[in-house]
C-alpha positions as CSV (number, residue, x, y, z in Angstrom):
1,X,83.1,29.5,-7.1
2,X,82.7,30.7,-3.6
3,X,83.1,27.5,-2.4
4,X,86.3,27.2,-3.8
5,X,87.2,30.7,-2.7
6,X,87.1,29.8,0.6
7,X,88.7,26.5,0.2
8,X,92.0,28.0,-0.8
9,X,91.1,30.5,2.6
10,X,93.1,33.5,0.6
11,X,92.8,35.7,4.0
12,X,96.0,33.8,5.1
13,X,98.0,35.2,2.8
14,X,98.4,37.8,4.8
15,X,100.6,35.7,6.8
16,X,103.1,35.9,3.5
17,X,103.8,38.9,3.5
18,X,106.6,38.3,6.3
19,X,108.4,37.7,3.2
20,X,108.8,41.3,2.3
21,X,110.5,41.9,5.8
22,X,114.1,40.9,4.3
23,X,113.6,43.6,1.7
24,X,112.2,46.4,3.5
25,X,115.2,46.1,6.5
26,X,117.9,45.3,3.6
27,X,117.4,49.0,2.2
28,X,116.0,47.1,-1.2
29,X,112.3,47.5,-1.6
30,X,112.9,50.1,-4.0
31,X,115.2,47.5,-6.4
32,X,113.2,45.9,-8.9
33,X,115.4,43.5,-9.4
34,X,115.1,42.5,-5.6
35,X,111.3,43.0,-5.6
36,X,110.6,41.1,-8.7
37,X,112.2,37.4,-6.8
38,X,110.1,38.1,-4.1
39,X,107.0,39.0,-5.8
40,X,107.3,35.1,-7.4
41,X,108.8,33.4,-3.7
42,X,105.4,35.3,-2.4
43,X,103.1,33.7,-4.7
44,X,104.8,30.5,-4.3
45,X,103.9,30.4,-0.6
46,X,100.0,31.7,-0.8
47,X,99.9,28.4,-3.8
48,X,101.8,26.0,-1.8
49,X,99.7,27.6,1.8
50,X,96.2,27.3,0.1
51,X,97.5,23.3,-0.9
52,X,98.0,22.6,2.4
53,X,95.2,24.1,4.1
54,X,93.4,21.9,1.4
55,X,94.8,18.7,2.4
56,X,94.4,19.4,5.8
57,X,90.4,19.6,5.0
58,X,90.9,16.5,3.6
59,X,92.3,14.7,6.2
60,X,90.0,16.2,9.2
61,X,87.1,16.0,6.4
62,X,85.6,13.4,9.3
63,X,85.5,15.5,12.1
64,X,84.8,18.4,11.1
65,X,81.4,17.4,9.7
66,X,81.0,16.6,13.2
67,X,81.8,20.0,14.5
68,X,79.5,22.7,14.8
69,X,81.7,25.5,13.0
70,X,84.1,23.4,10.6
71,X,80.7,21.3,9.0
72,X,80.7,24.6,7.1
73,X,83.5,24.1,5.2
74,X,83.4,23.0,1.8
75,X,84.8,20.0,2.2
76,X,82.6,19.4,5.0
77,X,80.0,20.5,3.7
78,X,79.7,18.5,0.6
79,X,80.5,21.7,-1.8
80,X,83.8,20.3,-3.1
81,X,84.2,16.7,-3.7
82,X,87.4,14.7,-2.0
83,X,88.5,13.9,-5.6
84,X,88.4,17.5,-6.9
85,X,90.0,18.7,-3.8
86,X,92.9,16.2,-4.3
87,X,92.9,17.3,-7.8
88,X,93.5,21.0,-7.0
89,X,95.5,20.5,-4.2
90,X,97.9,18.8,-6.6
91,X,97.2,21.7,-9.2
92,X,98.6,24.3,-6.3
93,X,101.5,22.2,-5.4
94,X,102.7,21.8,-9.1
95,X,101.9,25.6,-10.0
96,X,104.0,26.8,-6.4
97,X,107.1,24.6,-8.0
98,X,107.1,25.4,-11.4
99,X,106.8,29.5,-10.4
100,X,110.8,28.7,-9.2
101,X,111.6,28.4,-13.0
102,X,111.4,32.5,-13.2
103,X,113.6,32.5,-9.6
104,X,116.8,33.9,-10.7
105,X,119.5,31.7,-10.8
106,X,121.1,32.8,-7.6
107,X,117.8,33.1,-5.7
108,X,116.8,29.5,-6.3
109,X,117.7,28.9,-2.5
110,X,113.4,30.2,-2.3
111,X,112.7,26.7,-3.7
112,X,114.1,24.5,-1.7
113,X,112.8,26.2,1.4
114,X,109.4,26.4,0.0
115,X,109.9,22.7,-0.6
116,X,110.5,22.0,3.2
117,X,108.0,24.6,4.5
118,X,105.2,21.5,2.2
119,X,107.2,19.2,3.7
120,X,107.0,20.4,6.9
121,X,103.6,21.0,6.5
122,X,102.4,18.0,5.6
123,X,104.0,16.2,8.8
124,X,102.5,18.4,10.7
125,X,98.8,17.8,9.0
126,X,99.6,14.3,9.2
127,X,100.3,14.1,13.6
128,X,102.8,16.2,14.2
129,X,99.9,18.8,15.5
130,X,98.9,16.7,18.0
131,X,101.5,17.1,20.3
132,X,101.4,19.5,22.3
133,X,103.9,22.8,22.3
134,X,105.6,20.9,19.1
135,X,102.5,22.5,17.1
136,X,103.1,26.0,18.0
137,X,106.8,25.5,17.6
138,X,105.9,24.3,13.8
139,X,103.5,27.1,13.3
140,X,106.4,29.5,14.6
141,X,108.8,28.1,12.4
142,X,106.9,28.3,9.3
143,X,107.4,32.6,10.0
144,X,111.1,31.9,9.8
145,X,111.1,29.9,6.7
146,X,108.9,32.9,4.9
147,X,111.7,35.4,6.2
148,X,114.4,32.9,5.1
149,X,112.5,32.9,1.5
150,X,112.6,36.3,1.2
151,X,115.9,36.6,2.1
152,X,116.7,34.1,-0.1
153,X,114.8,35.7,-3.2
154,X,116.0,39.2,-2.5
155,X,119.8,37.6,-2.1
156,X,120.2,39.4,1.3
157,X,121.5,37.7,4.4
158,X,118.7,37.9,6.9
159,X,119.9,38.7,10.6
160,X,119.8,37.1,13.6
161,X,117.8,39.5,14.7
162,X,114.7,39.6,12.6
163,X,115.1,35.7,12.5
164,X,114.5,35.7,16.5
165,X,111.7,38.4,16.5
166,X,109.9,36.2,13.7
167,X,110.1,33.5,15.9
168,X,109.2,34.5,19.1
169,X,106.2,36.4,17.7
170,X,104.9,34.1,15.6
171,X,105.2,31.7,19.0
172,X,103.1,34.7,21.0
173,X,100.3,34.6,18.4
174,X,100.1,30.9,18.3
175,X,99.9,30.6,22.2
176,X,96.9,32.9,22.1
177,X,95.0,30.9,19.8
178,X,95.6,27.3,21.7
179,X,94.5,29.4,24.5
180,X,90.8,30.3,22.7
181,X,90.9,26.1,22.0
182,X,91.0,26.0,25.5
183,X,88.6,28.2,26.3
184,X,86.0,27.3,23.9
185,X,86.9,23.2,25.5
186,X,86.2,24.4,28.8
187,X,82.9,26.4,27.8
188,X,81.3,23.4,25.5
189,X,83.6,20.2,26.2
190,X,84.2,20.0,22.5
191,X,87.5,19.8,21.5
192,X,89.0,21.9,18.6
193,X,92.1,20.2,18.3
194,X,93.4,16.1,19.7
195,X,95.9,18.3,21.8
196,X,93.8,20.7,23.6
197,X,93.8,18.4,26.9
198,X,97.6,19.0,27.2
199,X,96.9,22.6,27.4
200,X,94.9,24.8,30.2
201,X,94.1,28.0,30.5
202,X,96.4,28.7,34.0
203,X,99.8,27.8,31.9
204,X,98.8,29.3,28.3
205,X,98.5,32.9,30.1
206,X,102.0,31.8,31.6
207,X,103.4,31.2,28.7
208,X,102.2,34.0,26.7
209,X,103.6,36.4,29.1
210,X,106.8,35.1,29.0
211,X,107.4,35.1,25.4
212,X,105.6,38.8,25.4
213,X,108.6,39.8,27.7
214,X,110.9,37.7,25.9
215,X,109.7,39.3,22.5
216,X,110.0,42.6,23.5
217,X,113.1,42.9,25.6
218,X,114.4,41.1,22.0
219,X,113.1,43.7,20.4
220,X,114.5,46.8,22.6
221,X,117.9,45.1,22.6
222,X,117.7,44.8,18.6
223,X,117.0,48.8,18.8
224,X,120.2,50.0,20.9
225,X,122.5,47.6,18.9
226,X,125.4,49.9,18.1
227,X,126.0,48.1,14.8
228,X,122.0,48.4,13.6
229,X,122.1,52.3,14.7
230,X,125.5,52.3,12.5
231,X,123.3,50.6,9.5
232,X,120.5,52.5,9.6
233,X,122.2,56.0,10.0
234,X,119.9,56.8,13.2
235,X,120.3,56.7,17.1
236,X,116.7,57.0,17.5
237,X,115.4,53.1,16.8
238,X,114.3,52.5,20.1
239,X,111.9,55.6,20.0
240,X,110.0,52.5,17.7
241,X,109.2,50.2,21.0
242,X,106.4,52.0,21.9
243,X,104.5,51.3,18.6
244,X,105.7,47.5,19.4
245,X,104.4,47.7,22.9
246,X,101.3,49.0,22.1
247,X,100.6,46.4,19.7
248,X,101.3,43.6,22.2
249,X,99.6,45.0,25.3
250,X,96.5,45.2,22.9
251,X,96.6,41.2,21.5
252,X,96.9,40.7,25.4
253,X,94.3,42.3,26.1
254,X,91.7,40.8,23.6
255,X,93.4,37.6,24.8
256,X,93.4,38.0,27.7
257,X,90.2,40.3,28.7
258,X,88.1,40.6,25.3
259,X,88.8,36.6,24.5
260,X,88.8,37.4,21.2
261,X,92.2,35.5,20.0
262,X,90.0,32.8,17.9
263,X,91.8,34.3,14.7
264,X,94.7,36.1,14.4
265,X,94.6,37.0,10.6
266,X,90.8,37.8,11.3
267,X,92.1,40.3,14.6
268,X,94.9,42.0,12.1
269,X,92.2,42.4,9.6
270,X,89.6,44.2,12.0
271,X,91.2,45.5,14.8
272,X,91.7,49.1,14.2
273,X,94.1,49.7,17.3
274,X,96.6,46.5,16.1
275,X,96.3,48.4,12.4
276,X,97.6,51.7,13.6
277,X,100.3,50.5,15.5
278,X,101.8,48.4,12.7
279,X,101.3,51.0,10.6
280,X,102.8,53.7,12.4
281,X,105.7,51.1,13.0
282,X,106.2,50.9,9.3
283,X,106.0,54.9,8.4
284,X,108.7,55.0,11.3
285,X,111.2,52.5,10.2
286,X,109.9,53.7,6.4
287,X,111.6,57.7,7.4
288,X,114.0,55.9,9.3
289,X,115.7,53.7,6.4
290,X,114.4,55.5,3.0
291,X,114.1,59.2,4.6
């Protein structure tokens, strides 16, 4: 059973909670008839997420039990049969679809974009992550089609705003992991990923300062929009940067100093600095909008 556990890696769903977003900024999270959609578009995305991660097993099954870390998986390992893990992946993609029979009629739009983000997925299992900076792009855009499914569920027109944000974050956090691949090539030679030669360490810090800055000036510019401070009844948003800030000086840093950016749902799990200062973000934007 553990095996299996960690076949459908159910820590990632973490990642799904993005969906939420649309809600909590659309002054709806306390609507059950809002919540309730995106309660069903959420579980769609940790089945369809755990299906994919599956076939992706599958097809690096190969390499990976040639890989000092990854021979551990189950797969790998021998604990789950190819012919079960086909079976199950399967299982998951059927279960994701059906759940979009108890959609509401006009939040069916969640369907059809968890049907690209498979699609999506699977092209990007199948070669598309092997070119280089189109792989982070994909990874990025998979954010942005959880924040259009909960927009989509909740019936609320997401803004351009927390569209960009998505983005670009999701973009920071995937540049600091090709940055450990390129790390752990240069310490040990062994390649995590087919694409890791068309990365180095000199442009991934580059890059990931430039989409820091990009992500926050984004961010402060969101905060002294007159017609947000007009939505949200306070002139005070931007008092919310420094929580922002803090939290990406401190992925930097264990990027960038600690080298510790080998996970980043592992890093939000443990790091009790990156904890506070999403939480304290919340609680703020929590008084700002329901206070």
């Amino acid at each position: 059973m553990k095996a299996y556990i960690r076949l459908l890696r159910p820590a990632q769903w973490v990642k799904n909670l993005f969906l939420f977003l649309p809600l909590f900024f659309g002054h709806t999270l306390l609507q059950f008839d809002r919540v309730w959609p995106c309660l069903v578009a959420f579980v769609m995305f940790c089945l369809i997420s755990s299906s994919i991660y599956i076939l992706n097993d599958l097809r690096d099954v190969a390499y990976d039990r040639q890989h000092p870390k990854k021979c551990h998986r189950p797969i790998a390992a021998g604990l789950v049969s190819s012919r079960t893990a086909i079976v199950l992946h399967v299982v998951l993609l059927l279960l994701a679809l059906s759940l979009g029979l108890f959609l509401p009629p006009g939040s069916h739009g969640a369907l059809y974009i968890v049907m690209v983000y498979y699609v999506l997925n699977v092209a990007y299992c199948f070669g598309l992550k092997r070119i280089s900076l189109l792989d982070v792009m994909i990874v990025a855009a998979g954010f942005v089609l959880r924040i259009m499914a909960g927009a989509e569920a909740a019936c609320i027109a997401p803004s351009h705003w927390i569209v960009l944000m998505t983005f670009l974050l999701a973009l920071f956090l995937a540049l600091a992991k090709r940055r450990d691949d390129v790390l752990h090539y240069e310490q040990t030679r062994e390649a995590l990923r087919s694409n890791v030669a068309f990365y180095n360490r000199e442009f991934l810090n580059s890059a990931l300062t430039l989409v820091a800055a990009v992500t926050l000036v984004c961010y402060i510019m969101y905060t002294v929009d007159e017609q947000i401070m007009q939505r949200l009844g306070c002139r005070y948003v931007y008092m919310t940067t420094i929580f922002v800030l803090a939290g990406i000086l401190r992925y930097m840093q264990l990027t960038l100093v600690e080298e510790k950016s080998w996970s980043p749902t592992r890093i939000l799990l443990r790091d009790r600095f990156l904890q506070l200062c999403i939480l304290l973000w919340f609680l703020s934007f929590a008084i700002i909008i329901y206070g």
